[in-house]
C-alpha positions in Angstrom: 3.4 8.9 -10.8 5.1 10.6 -13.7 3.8 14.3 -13.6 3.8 14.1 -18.1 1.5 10.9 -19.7 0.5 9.0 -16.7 2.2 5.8 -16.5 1.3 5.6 -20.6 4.7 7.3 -20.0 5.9 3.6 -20.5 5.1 4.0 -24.2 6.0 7.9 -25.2 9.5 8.1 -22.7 10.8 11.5 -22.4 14.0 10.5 -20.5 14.7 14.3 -19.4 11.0 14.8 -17.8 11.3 11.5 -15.8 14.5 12.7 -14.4 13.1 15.8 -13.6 9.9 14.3 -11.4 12.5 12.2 -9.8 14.4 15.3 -8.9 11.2 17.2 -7.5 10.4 14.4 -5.9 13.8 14.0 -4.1 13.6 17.9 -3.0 10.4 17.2 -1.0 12.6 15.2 1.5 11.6 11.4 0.2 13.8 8.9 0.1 11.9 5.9 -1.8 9.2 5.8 -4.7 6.7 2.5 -5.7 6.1 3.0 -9.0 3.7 0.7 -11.6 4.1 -1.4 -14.6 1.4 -1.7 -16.9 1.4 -5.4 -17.4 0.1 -4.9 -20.8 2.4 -2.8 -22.3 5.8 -5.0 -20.3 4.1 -8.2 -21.4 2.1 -8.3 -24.5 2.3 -11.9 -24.7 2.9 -14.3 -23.0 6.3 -15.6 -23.9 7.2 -12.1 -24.6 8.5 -9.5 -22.6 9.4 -5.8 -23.5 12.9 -5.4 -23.9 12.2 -1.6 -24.7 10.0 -1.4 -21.3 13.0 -3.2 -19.3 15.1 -0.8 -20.8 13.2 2.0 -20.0 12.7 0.5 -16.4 16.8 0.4 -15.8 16.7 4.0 -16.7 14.3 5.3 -14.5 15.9 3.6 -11.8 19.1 4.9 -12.8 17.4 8.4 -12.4 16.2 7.3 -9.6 19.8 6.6 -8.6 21.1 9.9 -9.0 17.9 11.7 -7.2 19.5 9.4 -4.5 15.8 7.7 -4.5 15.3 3.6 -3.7 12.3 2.2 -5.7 9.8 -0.4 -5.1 8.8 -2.2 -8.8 5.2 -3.1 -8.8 4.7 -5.5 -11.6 1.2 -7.1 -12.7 -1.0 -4.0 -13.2 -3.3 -4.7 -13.6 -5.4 -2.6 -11.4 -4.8 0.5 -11.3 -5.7 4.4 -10.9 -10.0 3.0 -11.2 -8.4 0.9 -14.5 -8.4 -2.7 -15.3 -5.5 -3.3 -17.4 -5.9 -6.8 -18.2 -3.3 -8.3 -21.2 -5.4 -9.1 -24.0 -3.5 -12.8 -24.4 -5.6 -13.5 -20.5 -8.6 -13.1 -23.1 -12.1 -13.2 -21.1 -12.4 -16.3 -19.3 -8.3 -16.7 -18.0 -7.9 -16.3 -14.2 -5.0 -14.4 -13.0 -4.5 -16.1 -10.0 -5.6 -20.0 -10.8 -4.8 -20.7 -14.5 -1.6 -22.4 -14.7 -0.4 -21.0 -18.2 -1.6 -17.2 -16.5 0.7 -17.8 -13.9 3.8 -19.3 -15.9 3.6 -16.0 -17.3 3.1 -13.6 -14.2 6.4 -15.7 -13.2 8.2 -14.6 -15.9 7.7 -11.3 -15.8 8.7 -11.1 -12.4 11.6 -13.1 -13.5 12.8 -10.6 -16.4 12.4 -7.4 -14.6 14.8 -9.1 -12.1 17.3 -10.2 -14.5 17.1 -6.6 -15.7 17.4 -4.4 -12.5 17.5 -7.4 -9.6 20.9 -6.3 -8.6 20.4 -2.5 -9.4 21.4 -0.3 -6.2 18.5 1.5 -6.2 16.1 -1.5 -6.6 14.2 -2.1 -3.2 12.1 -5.1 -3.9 8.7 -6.3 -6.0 5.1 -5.4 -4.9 3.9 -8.2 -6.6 0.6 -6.4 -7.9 -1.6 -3.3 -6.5 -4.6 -4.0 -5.2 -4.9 -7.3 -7.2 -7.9 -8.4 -5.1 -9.7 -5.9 -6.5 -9.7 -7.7 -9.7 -11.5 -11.1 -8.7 -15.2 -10.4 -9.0 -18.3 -12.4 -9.2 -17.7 -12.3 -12.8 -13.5 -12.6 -13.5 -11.5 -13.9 -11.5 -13.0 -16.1 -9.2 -10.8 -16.8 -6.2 -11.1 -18.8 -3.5 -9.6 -18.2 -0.3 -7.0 -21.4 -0.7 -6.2 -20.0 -4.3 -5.6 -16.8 -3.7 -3.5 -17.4 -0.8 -1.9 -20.0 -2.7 -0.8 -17.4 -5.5 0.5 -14.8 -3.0 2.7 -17.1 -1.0 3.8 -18.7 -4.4 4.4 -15.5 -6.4 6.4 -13.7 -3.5 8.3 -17.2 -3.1 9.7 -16.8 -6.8 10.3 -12.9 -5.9 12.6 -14.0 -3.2 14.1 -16.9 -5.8 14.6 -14.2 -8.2 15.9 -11.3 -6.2 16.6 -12.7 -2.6 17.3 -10.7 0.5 14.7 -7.3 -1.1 11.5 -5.6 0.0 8.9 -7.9 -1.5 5.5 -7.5 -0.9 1.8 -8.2 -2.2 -0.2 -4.3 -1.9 -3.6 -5.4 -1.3 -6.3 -2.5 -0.6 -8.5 -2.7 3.0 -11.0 -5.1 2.1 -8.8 -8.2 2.9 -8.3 -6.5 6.3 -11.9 -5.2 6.8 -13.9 -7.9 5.4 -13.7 -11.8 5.7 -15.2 -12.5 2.5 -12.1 -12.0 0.2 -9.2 -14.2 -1.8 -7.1 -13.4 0.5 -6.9 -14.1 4.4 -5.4 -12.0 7.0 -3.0 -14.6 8.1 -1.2 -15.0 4.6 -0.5 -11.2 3.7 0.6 -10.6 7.5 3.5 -13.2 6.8 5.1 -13.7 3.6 6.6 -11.6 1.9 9.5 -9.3 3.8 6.8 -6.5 5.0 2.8 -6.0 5.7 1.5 -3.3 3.3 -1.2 -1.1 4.1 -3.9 1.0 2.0 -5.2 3.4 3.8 -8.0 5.7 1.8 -10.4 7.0 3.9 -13.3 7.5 0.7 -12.9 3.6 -0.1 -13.0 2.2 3.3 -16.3 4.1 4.3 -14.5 5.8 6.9 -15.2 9.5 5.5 -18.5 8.8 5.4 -18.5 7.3 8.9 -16.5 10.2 11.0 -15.6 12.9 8.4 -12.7 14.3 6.8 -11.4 15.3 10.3 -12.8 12.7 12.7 -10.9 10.6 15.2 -11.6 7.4 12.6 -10.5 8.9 9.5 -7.3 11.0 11.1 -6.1 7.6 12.3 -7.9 5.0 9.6 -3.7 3.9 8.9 -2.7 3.7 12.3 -5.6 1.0 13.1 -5.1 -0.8 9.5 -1.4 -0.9 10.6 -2.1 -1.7 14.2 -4.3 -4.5 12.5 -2.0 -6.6 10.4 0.9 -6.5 13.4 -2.2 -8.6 15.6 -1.6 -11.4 12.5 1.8 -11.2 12.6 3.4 -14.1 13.9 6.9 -12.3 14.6 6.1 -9.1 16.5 9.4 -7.3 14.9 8.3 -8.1 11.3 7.7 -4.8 9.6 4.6 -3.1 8.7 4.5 -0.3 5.8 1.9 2.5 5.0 2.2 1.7 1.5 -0.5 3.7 0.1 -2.5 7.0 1.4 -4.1 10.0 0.0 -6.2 12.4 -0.2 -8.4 14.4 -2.6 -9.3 18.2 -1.6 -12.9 17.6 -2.7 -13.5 14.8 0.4 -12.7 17.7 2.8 -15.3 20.6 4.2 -13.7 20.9 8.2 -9.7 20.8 7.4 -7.6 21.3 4.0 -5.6 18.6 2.5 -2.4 20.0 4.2 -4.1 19.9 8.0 -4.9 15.8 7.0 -1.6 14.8 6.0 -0.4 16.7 9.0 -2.8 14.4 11.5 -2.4 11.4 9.2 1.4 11.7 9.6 1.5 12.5 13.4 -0.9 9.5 14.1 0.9 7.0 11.7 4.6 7.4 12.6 3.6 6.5 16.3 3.7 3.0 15.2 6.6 1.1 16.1 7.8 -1.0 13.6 6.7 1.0 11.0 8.9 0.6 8.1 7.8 3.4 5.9 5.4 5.3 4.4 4.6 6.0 0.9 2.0 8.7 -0.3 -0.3 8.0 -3.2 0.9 9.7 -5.6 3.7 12.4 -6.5 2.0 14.5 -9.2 -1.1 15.3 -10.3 -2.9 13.5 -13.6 -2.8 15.7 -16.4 -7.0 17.1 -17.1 -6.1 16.1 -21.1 -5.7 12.3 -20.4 -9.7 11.4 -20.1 -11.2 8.5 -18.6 -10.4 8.5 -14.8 -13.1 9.2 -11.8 -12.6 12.9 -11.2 -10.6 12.4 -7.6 -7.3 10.8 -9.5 -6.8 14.0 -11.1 -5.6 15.9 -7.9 -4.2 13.4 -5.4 -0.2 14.4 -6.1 2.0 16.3 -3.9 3.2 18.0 -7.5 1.1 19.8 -9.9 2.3 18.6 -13.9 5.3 21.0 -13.8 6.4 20.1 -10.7 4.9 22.9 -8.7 4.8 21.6 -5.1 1.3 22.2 -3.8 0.3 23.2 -0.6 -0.3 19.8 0.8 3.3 18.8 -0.9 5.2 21.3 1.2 3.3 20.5 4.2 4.4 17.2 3.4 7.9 18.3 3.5 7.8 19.7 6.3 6.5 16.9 8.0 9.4 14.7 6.9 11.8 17.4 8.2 10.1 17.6 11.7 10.3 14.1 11.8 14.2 13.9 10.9 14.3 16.6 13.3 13.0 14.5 16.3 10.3 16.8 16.6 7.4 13.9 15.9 7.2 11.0 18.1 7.8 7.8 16.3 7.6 4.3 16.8 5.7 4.4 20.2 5.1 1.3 22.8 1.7 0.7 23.0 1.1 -0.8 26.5 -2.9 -1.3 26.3 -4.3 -3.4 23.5 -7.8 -4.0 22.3 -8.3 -7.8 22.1 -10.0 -8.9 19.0 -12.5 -12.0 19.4 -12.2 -15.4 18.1 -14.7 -14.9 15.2 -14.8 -11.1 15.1 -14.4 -9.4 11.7 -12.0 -6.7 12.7 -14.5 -3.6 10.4 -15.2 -0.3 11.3 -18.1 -1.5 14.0 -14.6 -3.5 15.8 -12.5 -0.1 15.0 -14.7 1.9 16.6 -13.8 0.8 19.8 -10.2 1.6 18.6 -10.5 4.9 17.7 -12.6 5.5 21.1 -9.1 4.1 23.3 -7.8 6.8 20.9 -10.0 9.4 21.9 -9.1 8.7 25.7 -5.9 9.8 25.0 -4.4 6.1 25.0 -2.3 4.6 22.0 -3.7 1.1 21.6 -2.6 -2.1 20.0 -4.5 -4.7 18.7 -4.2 -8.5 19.9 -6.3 -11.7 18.1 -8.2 -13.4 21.5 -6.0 -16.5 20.7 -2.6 -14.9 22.1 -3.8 -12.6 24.9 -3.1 -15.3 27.4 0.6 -15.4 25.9 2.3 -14.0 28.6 5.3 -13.8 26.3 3.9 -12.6 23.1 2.6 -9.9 25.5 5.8 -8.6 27.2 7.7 -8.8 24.3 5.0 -6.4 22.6 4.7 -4.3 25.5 1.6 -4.7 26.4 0.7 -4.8 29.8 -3.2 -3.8 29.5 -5.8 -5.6 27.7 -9.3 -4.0 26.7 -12.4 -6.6 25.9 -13.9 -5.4 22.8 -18.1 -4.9 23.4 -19.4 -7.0 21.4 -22.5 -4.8 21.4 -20.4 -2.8 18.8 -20.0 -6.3 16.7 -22.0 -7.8 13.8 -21.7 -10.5 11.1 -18.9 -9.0 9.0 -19.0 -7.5 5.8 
């Protein structure tokens, strides 16, 4: 997140300020940044495209290039930051992810940005959207769970048409994962695309409110979410990628901000196959832009003038311990909680997960329907299989 402007950035580009986040950013040990259109300002209409946003796009990647930073482009935003940034040519009754002329368009957006930086060296691959499921409601955006599932596999389809052989990916929030009643199934986000995405928040998910800022549930909230999407995985070496994760000092009474990402970072890197992760967000929002809930203001690593805060160079530490070898990473997991036929996979299922934790065990997760697959099993690892009490269980949502 650009520490000057927000992503309104887009519109009043200071060339030498971007370069010199990018810089602060590369000096706390990262190697990749996501960053966010705002669909509004890169497409104003629909048969139009900014070729001043492109242009601005290739040079922040070319930044990006000399900080020695890869960067994921996420494109139809959309939702973002608590903000619906919906393109005023949708007008009110348009829906994203079932109107044919809506998605012509999304299309060619996708389509320009690749032209524009596809084959950049620096250009990792397309989040499609962030959070997009946030924006069908009971009022906009009505989805079904064959539409929406429809437009993820059809959207990351043209990524891989446009730019084939990249990172592409669809960065839906937890409630796909945590709930049953959503536009998008389990199955669908855990394969297409080239990696599983994960948000992590432990605020949005209930999980601070459920075990605290320092419990065993909120300390390893990413490691089940990740540990979650490998059980729909059809290829057990596809991938999985803490794509967001953050945290505001005023959620915290029992540990500071630098002690969670410390524990968050421990837990999360003991998942094997993990492919990265990606902290939400760089800098700090600046207190004169008005309008956002008071918690976006101090999620970044950075202050505005690229101060690194406490929690930032805990953060770099972290990602020098782990370079170091001093940080277990990607971690067997030999038992496995087995998740019922039927089960919604909540808090009430994770619960049982975080209790395996507390025993000192790592666990996976395996759906009911392959813990009889003797070879799905060994080639996971998994030698021990825990029954999930279905006292713990109840109707979902």
């Amino acid at each position: 997140m650009p520490s000057q402007g927000w992503w309104y950035s887009w519109v009043d580009w200071d060339d030498s300020s971007i370069a010199k986040d990018l810089g602060a950013i590369s000096a706390l040990g990262c190697d990749h940044i996501r960053i966010q259109c705002l669909w509004p300002l890169f497409q104003p209409n629909p048969n139009f495209v900014s070729d001043a946003m492109l242009g601005r796009l290739e040079a922040l990647l070319n930044h990006a290039h000399t900080a020695g930073l890869d960067v994921i482009v996420t494109v139809l935003n959309g939702w973002l930051s608590g903000m619906d940034f919906r393109p005023a040519w949708l007008g009110d009754t348009a829906n994203i992810f079932v109107d044919k002329e809506a998605i012509i368009a999304e299309r060619g957006l996708i389509s320009a940005i690749a032209d524009r930086v596809g084959t950049h060296p620096r250009f990792l691959g397309f989040d499609v959207a962030n959070e997009p499921n946030v924006l069908s409601t009971e009022t906009k955006n009505v989805t079904s769970r064959e539409d929406g599932d429809r437009w993820v596999s059809e959207l990351l389809a043209h990524c891989d048409r446009v730019a084939p052989n990249k990172l592409h990916s669809v960065g839906v929030d937890h409630t796909p994962w945590l709930m049953d009643h959503t536009p998008f199934g389990r199955a669908v986000l855990a394969n297409t695309g080239a990696v599983t995405p994960i948000h992590a928040w432990i605020l949005f998910t209930g999980a601070l409110d459920r075990y605290g800022g320092y419990g065993t549930g909120s300390i390893h909230l990413a490691e089940y979410l990740l540990e979650l999407a490998k059980a729909y995985q059809e290829d057990p070496a596809r991938q999985v990628w803490l794509q967001e994760c953050g945290v505001s000092g005023e959620w915290l009474q029992h540990i500071t901000p630098e002690e969670f990402v410390t524990q968050v970072l421990t837990a999360t890197t003991t998942v094997e196959g993990l492919w990265g992760i990606t902290w939400w967000c760089s800098h700090d929002i600046e207190r004169r832009l008005q309008g956002f809930v008071e918690l976006e203001y101090d999620l970044g690593l950075l202050t505005v003038h690229n101060e690194v805060k406490p929690m930032g160079e805990q953060f770099r530490k972290m990602i020098q311990a782990i370079h170091a070898g001093e940080i277990p990473v990607s971690l067997v997991r030999h038992t496995a909680l087995v998740l019922p036929e039927g089960c919604t996979p909540n808090l009430n299922f994770a619960d049982e997960f975080f209790r395996l934790v507390d025993q000192g065990i790592l666990p996976a997760i395996v759906l009911e329907s392959r813990a009889s697959d003797a070879k799905y099993l060994q080639t996971r690892g998994i030698s021990t299989l825990v029954a999930f009490n279905a006292a713990y269980a109840d109707s979902g949502d």
